[in-house]
C-alpha positions in Angstrom: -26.2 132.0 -168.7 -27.1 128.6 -170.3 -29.7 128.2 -172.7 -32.7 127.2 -170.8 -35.0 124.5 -172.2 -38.4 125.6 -172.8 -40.0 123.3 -170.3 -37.9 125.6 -167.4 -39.4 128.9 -169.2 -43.3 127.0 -169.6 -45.6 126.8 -166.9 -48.8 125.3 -166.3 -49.1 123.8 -169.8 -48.3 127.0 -171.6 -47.7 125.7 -175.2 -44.2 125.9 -176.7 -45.6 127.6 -180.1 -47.1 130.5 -178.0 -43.5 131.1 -176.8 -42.0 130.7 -180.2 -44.4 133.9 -180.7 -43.4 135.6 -178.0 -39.6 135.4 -178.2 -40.1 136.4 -181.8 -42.1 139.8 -181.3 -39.4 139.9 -178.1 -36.8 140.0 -180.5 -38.6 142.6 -183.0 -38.9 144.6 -180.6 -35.1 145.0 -179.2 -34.3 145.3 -182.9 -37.4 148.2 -183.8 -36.0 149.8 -180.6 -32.9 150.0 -181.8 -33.4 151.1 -185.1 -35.6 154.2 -183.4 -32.7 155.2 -181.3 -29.9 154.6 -183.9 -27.7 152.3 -182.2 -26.3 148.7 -183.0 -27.4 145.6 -181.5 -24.3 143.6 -180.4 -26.2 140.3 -178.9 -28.3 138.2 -180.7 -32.0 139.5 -179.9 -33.1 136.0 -179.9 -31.0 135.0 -177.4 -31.7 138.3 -175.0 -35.2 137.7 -175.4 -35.0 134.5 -174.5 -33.0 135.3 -171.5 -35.8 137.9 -171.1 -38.4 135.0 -170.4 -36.2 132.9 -168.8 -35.7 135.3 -166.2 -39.7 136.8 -165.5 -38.3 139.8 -167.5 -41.1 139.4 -169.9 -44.2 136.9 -169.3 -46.1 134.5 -171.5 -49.7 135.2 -171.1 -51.7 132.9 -173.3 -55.7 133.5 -174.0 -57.4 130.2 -173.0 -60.0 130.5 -175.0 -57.7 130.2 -178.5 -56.2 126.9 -176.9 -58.2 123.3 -178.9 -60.7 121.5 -176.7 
């Protein structure tokens, strides 16, 4: 797959620091995961949970009322 830009993973003005977040706690996750079942990650876990977000896997789901007025 190529790398998707953010503005094709974005919608609806979704902020491009909220999915910095996200892709980062993504990625702790695959790696906690797994550490827990004792097994090597091969792929970057950046790059899956990117994927991840660039294909619905895993959604972005801001609170509006954190976002500046």
């Amino acid at each position: 797959m190529l790398r998707p830009s953010s503005t094709q993973i974005l919608k609806n003005g979704e902020s491009n620091y909220s999915l910095v977040i996200a892709v980062a706690r993504r990625a702790r996750e695959i790696i906690d995961t797994a550490n827990e079942e004792k097994t090597v990650v091969v792929a970057n876990p950046v790059k899956t949970a990117v994927e991840q977000f660039a294909k619905n896997e895993y959604r972005l789901i801001e609170d509006p009322s954190l976002r500046k007025k």
